[in-house]
C-alpha positions, 0 to 999 in steps of 0.5 A: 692046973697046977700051982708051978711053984711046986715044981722043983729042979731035978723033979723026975717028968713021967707021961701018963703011962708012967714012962720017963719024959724027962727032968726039971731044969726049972720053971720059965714062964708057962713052961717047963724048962727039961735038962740039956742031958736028959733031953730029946733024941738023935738032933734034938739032943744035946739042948733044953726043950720044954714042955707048956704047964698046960700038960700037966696033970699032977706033981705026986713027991718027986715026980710031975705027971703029964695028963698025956701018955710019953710018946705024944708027949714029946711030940709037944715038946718045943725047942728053945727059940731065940727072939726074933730079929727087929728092924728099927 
């Protein structure tokens, strides 16, 4: 896996066909955090989704390349998720 801390903001994150995924916001946790601008389509616009450091296949200069192709690559995408609700 890659080291995380290599990855920086405004990185430009490319499938591994070379088409654009989107870009970095930042690093949380185990995942990366993409723009709200650059990020989903249609409803899913207008919001952070992140992609798991998991996917990652190398960070090449200013670009972070997934080890999967754009397309299936956005079907890992997650939205952001609010904690869930405890009853105490």
């Amino acid at each position: 896996m890659t080291d995380a801390a290599s990855i920086r903001e405004h990185m430009e994150v490319i499938g591994a066909d070379g088409v654009h995924v989107g870009t970095v916001d930042k690093v949380e946790g185990q995942r990366i955090k993409l723009t709200k601008r650059d990020s989903g389509e249609g409803a899913h616009r207008g919001h952070h989704h992140y992609i798991p450091l998991s996917l990652i296949a190398e960070v090449e200069g200013q670009k972070v390349r997934l080890s999967a192709n754009s397309d299936v690559a956005v079907t890992f995408e997650e939205e952001k998720s609010d904690p869930p609700d405890h009853d105490i």
